[in-house]
C-alpha positions in Angstrom: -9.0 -22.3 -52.9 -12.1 -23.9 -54.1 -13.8 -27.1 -53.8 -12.8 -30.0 -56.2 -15.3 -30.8 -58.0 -16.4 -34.7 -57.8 -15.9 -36.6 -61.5 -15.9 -40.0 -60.5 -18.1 -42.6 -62.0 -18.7 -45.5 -61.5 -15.9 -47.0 -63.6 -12.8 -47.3 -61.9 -11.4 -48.2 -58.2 -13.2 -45.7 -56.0 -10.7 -45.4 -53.5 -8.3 -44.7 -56.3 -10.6 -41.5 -57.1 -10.6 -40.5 -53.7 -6.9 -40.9 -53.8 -6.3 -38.7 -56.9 -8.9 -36.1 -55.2 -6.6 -35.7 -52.4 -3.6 -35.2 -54.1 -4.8 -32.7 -56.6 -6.4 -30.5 -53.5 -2.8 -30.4 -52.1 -0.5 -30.3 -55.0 -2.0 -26.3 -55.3 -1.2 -26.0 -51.2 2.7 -25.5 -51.2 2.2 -24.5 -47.4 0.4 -27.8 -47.0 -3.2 -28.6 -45.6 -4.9 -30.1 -42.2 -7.1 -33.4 -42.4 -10.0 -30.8 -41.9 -9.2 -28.6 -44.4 -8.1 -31.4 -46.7 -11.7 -33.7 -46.0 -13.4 -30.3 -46.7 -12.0 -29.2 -49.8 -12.3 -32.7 -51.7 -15.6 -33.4 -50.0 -14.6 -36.4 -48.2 -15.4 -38.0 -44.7 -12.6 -36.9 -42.0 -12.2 -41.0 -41.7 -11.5 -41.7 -45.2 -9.1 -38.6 -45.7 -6.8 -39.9 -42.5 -6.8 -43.5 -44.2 -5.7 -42.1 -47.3 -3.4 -39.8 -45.7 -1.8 -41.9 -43.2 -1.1 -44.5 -46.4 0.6 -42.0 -48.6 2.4 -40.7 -45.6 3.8 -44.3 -45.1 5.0 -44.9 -48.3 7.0 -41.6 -48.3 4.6 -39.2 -51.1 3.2 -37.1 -48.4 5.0 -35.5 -45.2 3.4 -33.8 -42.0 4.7 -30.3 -40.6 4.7 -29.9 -37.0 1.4 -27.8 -37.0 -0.2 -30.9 -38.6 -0.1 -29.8 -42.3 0.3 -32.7 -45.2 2.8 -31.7 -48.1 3.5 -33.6 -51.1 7.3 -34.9 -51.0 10.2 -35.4 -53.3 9.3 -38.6 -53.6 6.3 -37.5 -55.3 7.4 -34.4 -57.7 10.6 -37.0 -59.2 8.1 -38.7 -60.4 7.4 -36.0 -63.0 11.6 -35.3 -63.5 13.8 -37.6 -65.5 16.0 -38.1 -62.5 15.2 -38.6 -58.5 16.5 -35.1 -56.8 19.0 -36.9 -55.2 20.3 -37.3 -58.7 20.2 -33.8 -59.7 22.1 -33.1 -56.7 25.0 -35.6 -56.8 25.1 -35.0 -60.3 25.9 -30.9 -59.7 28.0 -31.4 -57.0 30.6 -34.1 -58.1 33.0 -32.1 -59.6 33.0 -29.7 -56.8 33.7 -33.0 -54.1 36.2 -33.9 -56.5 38.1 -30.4 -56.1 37.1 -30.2 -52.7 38.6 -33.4 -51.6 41.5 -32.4 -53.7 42.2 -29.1 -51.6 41.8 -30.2 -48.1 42.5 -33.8 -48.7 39.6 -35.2 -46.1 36.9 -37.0 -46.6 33.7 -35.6 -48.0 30.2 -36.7 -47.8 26.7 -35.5 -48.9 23.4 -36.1 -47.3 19.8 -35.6 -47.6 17.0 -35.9 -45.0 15.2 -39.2 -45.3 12.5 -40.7 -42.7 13.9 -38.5 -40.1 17.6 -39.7 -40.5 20.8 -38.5 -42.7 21.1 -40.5 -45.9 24.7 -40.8 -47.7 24.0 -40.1 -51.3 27.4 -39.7 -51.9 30.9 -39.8 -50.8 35.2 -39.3 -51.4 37.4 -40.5 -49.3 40.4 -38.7 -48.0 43.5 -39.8 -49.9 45.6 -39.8 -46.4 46.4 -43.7 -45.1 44.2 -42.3 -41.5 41.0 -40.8 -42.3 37.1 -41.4 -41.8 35.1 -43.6 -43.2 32.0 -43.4 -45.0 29.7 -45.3 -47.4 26.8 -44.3 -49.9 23.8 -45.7 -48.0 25.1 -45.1 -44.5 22.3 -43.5 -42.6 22.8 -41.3 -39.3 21.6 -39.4 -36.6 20.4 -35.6 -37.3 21.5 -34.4 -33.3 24.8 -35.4 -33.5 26.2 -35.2 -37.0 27.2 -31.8 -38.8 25.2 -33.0 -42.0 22.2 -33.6 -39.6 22.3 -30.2 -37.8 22.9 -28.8 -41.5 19.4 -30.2 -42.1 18.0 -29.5 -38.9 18.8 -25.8 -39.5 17.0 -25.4 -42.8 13.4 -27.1 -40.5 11.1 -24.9 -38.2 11.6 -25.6 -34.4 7.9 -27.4 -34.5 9.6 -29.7 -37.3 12.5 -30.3 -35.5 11.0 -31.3 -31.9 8.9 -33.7 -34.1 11.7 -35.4 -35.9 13.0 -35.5 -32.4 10.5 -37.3 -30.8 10.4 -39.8 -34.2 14.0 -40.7 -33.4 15.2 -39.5 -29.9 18.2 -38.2 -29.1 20.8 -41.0 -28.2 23.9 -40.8 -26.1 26.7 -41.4 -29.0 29.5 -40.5 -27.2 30.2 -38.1 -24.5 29.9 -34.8 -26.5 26.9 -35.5 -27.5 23.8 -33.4 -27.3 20.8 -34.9 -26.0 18.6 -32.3 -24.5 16.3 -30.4 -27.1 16.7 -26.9 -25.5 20.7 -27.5 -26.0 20.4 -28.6 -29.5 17.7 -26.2 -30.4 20.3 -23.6 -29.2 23.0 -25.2 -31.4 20.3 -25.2 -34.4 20.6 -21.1 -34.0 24.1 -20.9 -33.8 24.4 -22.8 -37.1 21.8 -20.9 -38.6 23.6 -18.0 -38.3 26.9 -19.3 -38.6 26.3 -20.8 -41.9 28.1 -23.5 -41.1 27.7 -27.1 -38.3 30.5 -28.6 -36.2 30.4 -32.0 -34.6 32.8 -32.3 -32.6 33.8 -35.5 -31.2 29.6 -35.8 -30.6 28.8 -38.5 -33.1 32.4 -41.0 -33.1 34.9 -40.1 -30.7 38.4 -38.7 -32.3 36.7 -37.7 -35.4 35.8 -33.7 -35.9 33.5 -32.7 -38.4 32.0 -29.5 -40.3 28.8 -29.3 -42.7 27.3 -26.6 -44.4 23.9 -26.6 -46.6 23.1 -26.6 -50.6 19.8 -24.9 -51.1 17.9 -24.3 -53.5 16.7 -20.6 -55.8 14.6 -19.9 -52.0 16.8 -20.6 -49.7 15.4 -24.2 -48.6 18.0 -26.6 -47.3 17.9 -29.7 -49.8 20.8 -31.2 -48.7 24.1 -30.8 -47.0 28.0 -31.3 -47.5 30.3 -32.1 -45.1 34.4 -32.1 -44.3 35.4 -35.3 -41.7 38.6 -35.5 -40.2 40.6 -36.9 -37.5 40.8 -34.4 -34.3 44.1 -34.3 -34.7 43.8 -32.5 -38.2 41.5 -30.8 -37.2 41.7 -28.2 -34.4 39.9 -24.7 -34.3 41.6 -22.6 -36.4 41.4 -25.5 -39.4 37.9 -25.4 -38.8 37.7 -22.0 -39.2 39.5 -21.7 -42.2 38.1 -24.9 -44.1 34.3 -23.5 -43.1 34.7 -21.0 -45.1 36.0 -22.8 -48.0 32.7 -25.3 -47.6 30.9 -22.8 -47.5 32.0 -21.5 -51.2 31.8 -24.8 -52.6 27.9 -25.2 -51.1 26.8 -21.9 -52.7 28.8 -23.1 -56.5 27.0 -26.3 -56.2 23.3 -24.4 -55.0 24.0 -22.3 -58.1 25.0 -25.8 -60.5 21.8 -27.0 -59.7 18.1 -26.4 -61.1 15.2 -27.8 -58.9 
């Protein structure tokens, strides 16, 4: 990669320029880059860079890996799309929530992995008088919710003990996992599962699976889950509705171009 080359005059805001400089050097770093190699490369004071960085981190254009790399968001690239990619998403999976909803008549929700929570972009209810709850908005736990395992999953482990130690691992109820070597375990069984459970770990008598939309590289962008009762929901309905989650991930990974 080579040096930017400096083109600022004197017209303009300075630290605007320094700004731009910055997020032109890591726009061409998909990986992402450190503070050193960032102040290096757009020949810029170490100081200055971590000002500039720490800003756009704050307002959500720039994220940190857990090696200490800066990558440009989503926030950032929708600004070049006609729709937010939470659009694009709810947009390609409706009809499959409808259908889904439809078949195994329980409440359906999809989330995306904002400020190191689960954001509701969008939900259906289950038609049945007792079901779970869920509004577009609500924000959750990743540890102890299927949609936040989903998203977990689709993170290396450095990302996911960071995450960790942003939000902690409350006690939600008393299946819930709050030591990171347990839920780092769980991460790899969902991994190769294809699929989370939470089970009775986030709100007592409610059971839930997720499963993950990705995108043409197999990156996690955002996950769909199935909530039920318990008593709708025992083993061998998991079993068989996982699979049918799973189906309906993959049609919607395919419905949508990111």
């Amino acid at each position: 990669m080579e040096r930017v080359t400096q083109t600022r005059t004197s017209i303009g805001v300075l630290v605007l320029h320094k700004t731009l400089d910055i997020l032109e050097v890591i726009r061409d770093a998909p990986e992402g880059l450190t503070l050193a190699e960032l102040a290096r490369l757009a020949s810029l004071p170490k100081a200055t860079v971590y000002r500039i960085l720490n800003t756009l981190e704050g307002r959500g254009y720039l994220d940190r890996t857990g090696v200490g790399r800066y990558r440009v968001t989503n926030k950032l690239l929708d600004m070049q799309r006609s729709l937010p990619i939470e659009q694009i998403i709810i947009r390609g999976a409706q009809p499959h929530v409808i259908a889904l909803v439809a078949e195994c008549t329980e409440t359906v929700n999809l989330g995306v992995l904002e400020a190191g929570e689960v954001a509701v972009i969008h939900t259906l209810e289950s038609p049945l008088a007792v079901r779970m709850s869920s509004k577009i908005g609500n924000r959750r736990f990743l540890h102890s919710t299927a949609l936040g395992k989903v998203l977990l999953s689709g993170l290396p482990d450095r990302e996911v003990l960071r995450l960790l130690r942003l939000k902690g691992q409350p006690r939600m109820t008393p299946n819930t996992i709050v030591t990171t070597p347990a839920l780092l375990a769980e991460l790899k069984k969902v991994r190769e599962q294809g699929y989370a459970v939470d089970d009775q770990e986030h709100e007592l008598e409610g059971r839930c699976l997720g499963a993950p939309i990705v995108d043409f590289h197999g990156n996690v962008l955002a996950a769909l889950s199935i909530s039920s009762p318990v008593f709708r929901m025992d083993p061998a309905r998991v079993a068989r509705l996982a699979v049918t989650l799973r189906q309906t991930c993959a049609a919607i990974s395919r419905s949508i171009h990111i």
